[in-house]
N, C-alpha and C positions, 0 to 999 in steps of 0.2 A: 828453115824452121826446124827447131827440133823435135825428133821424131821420140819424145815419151810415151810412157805408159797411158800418163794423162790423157794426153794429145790423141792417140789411139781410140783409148776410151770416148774423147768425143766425139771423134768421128764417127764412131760405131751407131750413138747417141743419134746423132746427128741424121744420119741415114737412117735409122727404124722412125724418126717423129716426121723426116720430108715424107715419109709415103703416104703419110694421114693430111698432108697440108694440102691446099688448090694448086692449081697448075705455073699460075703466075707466082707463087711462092719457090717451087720446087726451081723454076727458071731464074729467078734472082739468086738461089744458094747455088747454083750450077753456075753461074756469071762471075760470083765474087768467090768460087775456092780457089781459085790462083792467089785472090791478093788478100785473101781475110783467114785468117786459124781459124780449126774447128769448131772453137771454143768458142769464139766471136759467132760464128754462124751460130751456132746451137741455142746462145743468147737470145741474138736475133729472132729464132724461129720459135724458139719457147714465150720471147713477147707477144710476136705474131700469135700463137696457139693461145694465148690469155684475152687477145683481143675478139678474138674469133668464136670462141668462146663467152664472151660476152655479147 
């Protein structure tokens, strides 16, 4: 994978919104960062946090 600016950016993203998620969320983005981009996770977790929210 390439290691952009972007790419950085959301991992950063990514790690400050897992700390507000439940426990079984933080385990599934911890499972799939070998085979998923940041970018993909961050997706993920920003739906998760809209549903959750609801």
């Amino acid at each position: 994978m390439a290691n952009t600016r972007q790419h950085q950016v959301h991992e950063q993203k990514l790690e400050q919104l897992v700390k507000s998620m439940p426990f079984y969320i933080v385990e599934y983005v911890d499972n799939k960062l070998d085979t998923r981009s940041p970018s993909t996770l961050l997706n993920y977790v920003l739906d998760y946090k809209l549903f959750l929210e609801w």
